[in-house]
C-alpha positions as CSV (number, residue, x, y, z in Angstrom):
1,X,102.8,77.8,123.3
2,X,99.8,80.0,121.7
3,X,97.8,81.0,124.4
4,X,93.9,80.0,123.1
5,X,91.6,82.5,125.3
6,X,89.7,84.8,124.0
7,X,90.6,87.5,126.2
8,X,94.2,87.3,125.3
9,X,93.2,87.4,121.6
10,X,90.5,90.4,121.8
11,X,94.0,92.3,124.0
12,X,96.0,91.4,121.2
13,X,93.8,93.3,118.6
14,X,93.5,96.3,120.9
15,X,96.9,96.3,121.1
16,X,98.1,96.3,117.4
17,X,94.9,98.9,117.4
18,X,96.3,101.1,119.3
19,X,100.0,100.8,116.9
20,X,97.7,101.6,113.8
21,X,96.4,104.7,115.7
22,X,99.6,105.6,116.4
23,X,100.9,105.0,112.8
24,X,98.0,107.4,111.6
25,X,98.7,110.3,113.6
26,X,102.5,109.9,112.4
27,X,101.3,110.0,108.9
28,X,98.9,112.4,109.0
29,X,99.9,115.0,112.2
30,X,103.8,114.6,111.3
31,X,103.5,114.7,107.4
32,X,105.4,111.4,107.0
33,X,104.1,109.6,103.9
34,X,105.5,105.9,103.1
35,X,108.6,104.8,102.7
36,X,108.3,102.2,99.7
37,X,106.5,102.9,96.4
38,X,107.2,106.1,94.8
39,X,108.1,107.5,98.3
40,X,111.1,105.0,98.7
41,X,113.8,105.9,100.6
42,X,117.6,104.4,101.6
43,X,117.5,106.6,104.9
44,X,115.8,103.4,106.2
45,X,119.1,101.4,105.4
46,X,119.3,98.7,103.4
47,X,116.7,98.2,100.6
48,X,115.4,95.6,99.0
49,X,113.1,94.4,95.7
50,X,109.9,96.1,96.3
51,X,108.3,93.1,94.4
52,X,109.4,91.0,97.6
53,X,106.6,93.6,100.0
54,X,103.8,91.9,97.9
55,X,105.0,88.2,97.9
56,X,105.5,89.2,101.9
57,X,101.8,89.6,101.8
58,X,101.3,86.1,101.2
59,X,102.3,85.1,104.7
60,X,98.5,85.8,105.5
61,X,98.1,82.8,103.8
62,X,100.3,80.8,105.4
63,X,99.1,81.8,108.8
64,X,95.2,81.1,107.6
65,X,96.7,77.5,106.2
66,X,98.6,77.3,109.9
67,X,95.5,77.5,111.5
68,X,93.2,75.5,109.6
69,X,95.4,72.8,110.3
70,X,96.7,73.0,113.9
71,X,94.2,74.6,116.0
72,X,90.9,74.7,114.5
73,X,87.7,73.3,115.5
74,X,85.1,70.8,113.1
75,X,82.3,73.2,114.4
76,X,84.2,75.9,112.5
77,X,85.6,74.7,109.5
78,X,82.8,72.3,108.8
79,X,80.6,75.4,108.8
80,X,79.7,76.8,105.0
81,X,79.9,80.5,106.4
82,X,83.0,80.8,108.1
83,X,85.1,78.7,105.4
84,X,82.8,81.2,102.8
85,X,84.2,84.2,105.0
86,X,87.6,82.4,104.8
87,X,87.8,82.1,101.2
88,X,86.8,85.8,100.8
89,X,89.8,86.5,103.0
90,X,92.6,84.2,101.0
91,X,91.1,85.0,97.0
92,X,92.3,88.7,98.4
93,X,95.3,87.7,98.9
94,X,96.4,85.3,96.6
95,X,95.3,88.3,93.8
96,X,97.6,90.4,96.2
97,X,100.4,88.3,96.9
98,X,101.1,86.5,93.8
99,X,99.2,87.6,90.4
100,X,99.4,91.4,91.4
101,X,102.8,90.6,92.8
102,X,103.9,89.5,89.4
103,X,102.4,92.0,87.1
104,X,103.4,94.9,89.2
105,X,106.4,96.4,86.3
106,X,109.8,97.8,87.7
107,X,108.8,98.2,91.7
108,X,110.6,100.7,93.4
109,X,113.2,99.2,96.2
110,X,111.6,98.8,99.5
111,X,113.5,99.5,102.8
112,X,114.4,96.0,104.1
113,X,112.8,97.1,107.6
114,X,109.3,98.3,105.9
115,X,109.1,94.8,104.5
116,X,109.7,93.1,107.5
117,X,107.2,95.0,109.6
118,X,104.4,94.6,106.6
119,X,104.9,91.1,105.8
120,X,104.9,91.0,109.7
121,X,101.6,92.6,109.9
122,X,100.1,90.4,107.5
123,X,101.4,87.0,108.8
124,X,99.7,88.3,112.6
125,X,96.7,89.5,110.2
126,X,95.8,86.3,109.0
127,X,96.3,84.5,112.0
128,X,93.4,86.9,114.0
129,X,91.3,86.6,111.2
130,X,92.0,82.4,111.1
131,X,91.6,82.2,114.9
132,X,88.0,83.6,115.0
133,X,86.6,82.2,111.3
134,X,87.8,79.1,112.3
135,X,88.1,78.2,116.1
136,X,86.5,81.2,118.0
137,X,83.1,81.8,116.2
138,X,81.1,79.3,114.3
139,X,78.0,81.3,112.3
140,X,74.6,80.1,112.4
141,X,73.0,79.8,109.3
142,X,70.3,82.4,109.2
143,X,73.4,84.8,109.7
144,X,74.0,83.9,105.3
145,X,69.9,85.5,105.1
146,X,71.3,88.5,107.3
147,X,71.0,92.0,105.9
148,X,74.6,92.5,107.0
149,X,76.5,89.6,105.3
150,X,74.4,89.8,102.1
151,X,75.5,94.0,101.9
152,X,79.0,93.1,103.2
153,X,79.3,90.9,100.2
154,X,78.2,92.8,97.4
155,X,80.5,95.5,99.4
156,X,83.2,93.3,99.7
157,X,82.9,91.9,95.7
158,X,82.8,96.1,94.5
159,X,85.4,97.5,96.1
160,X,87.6,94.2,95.0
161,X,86.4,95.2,91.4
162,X,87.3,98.8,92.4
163,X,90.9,98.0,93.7
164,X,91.8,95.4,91.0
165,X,90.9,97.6,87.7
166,X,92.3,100.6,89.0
167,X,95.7,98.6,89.9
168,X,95.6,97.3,86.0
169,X,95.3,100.7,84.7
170,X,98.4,101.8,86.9
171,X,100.3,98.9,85.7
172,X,99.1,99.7,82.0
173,X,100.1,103.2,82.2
174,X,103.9,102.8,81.1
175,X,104.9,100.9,78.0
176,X,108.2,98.5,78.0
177,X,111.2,100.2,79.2
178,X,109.2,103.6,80.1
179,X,110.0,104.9,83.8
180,X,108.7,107.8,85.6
181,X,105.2,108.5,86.5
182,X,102.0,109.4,84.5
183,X,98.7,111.1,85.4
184,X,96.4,107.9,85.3
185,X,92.6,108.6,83.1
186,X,89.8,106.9,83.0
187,X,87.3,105.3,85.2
188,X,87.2,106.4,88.7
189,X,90.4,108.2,87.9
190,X,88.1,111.1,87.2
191,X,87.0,111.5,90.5
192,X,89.9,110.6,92.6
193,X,93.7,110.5,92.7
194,X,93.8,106.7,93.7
195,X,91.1,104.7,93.6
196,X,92.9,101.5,93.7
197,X,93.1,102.3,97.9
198,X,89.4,103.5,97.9
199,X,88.3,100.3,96.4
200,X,90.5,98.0,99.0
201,X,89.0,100.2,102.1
202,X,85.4,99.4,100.5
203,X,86.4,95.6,100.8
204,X,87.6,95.4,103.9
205,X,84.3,97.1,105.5
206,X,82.5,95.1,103.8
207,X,83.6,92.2,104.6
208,X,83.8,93.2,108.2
209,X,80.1,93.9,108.0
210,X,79.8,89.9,106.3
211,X,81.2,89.1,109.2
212,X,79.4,90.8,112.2
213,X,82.0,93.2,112.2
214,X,83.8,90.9,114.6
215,X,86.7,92.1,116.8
216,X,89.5,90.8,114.2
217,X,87.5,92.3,110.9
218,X,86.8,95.8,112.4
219,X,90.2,95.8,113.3
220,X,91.7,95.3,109.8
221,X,88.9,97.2,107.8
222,X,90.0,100.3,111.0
223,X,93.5,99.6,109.9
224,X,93.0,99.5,106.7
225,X,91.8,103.2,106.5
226,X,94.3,104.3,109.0
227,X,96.6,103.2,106.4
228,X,95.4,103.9,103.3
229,X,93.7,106.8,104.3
230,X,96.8,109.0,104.3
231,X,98.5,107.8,101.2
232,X,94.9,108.4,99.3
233,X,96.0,112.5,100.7
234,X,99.8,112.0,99.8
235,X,99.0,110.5,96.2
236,X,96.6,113.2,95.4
237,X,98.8,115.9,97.0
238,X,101.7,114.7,95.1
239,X,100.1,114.3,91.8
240,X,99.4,118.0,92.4
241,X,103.1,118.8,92.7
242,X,104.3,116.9,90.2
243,X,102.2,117.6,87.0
244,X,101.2,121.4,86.3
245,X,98.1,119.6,83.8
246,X,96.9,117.8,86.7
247,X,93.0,117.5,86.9
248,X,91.9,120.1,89.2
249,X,88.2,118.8,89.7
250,X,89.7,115.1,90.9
251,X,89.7,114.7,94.6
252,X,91.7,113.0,97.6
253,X,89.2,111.0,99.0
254,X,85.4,111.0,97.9
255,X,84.3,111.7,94.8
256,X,83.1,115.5,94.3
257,X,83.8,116.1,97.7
258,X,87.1,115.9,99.8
């Protein structure tokens, strides 16, 4: 039976809060990068197609769709701002899931376990973010004239822009049948190792800040940079290690300065 308070939910958040913290000090105290992408690894045991981690990210979807149908309220999803806030929230992660997810070329495997606990994350991901957009918080409408939801979404709409042309250019970089790794140019390439993860921070904040930066979007745009944070510093210190040509004026995390 879900339990429907509030209190229960807000726990919940401060709880997988807590894991992400945790997560982040493992990553950047202990040195551990990731295990899938080009840090995959079989010490994990078995391994899968890494092409499966990004269809697992569709389980967001399927919790938001869950929700929407089973325990929302009219006030909510009769409300132009939430289901606006909603549909920010799902064109993410359709692009993520399912077009991304198919014109990703040769993924590395992906440690069967890594999968589960992403896709895992994801599915409890949508559900927070379902729960308050549409049974917990209904907007009012001067909130769509707000200083913060008109920034958040010119935020949110950038960094998407950021994430998804930088992600074409990796995907562009090999030819058929080419393997290995290449040092990616143009764009914000210039300025930083991977800008593909700057950009998806950048949307999550600002669509925390489109929504009131809310319990459940503060928490994913936190988690998002505990994430992506450290694999912005592994990607750049790895790049560094790998090619001797490598730009030396391109940096880890902001442009020009760290």
């Amino acid at each position: 039976m879900v339990k429907e308070s509030e209190e229960f939910y807000v726990g919940m958040i401060q709880v997988l809060l807590a894991f992400m913290v945790f997560s982040f000090l493992t990553m950047t105290l202990g040195g551990q990068t990731a295990f899938y992408g080009r840090y995959s690894t079989n010490r994990l045991g078995k391994t899968v197609n890494g092409r499966l981690d990004w269809y697992g990210h569709g389980l967001s979807l399927f919790s938001m769709a869950y929700v929407y149908f089973f325990l929302s309220k009219p006030e909510c999803t009769g409300n132009l701002i939430n289901l606006w806030l909603a549909a920010l929230y799902i064109l993410h992660y359709v692009n993520r899931s399912f077009i991304f997810g198919l014109r990703i070329k040769n993924p590395k495997p992906i440690p069967l376990v890594i999968l589960c606990m992403t896709s895992g994350f994801c599915a409890v991901n949508g559900w927070l973010q379902a729960m308050w957009l549409m049974r917990f918080h209904p907007y009012q409408f001067e909130w769509m004239r707000s200083f913060m939801f008109v920034t958040g979404n010119i935020l949110f709409f950038l960094g998407m822009y950021v994430n998804q042309k930088s992600d074409i250019m990796l995907t562009q970089l090999r030819k058929p049948g080419e393997h290995g790794y290449k040092i990616p140019r143009g764009f914000l390439f210039e300025y930083v190792s991977a800008p593909n993860f700057g950009g998806e921070i950048i949307e999550w904040f600002g669509f925390a800040m489109a929504c009131g930066f809310t319990p459940p979007s503060a928490f994913f745009a936190v988690s998002t940079l505990l994430n992506i944070g450290p694999r912005m510093y592994h990607h750049h210190s790895w790049y560094l290690s790998k090619f001797e040509d490598y730009p030396k004026n391109r940096k880890a995390l902001i442009p020009f300065v760290v």
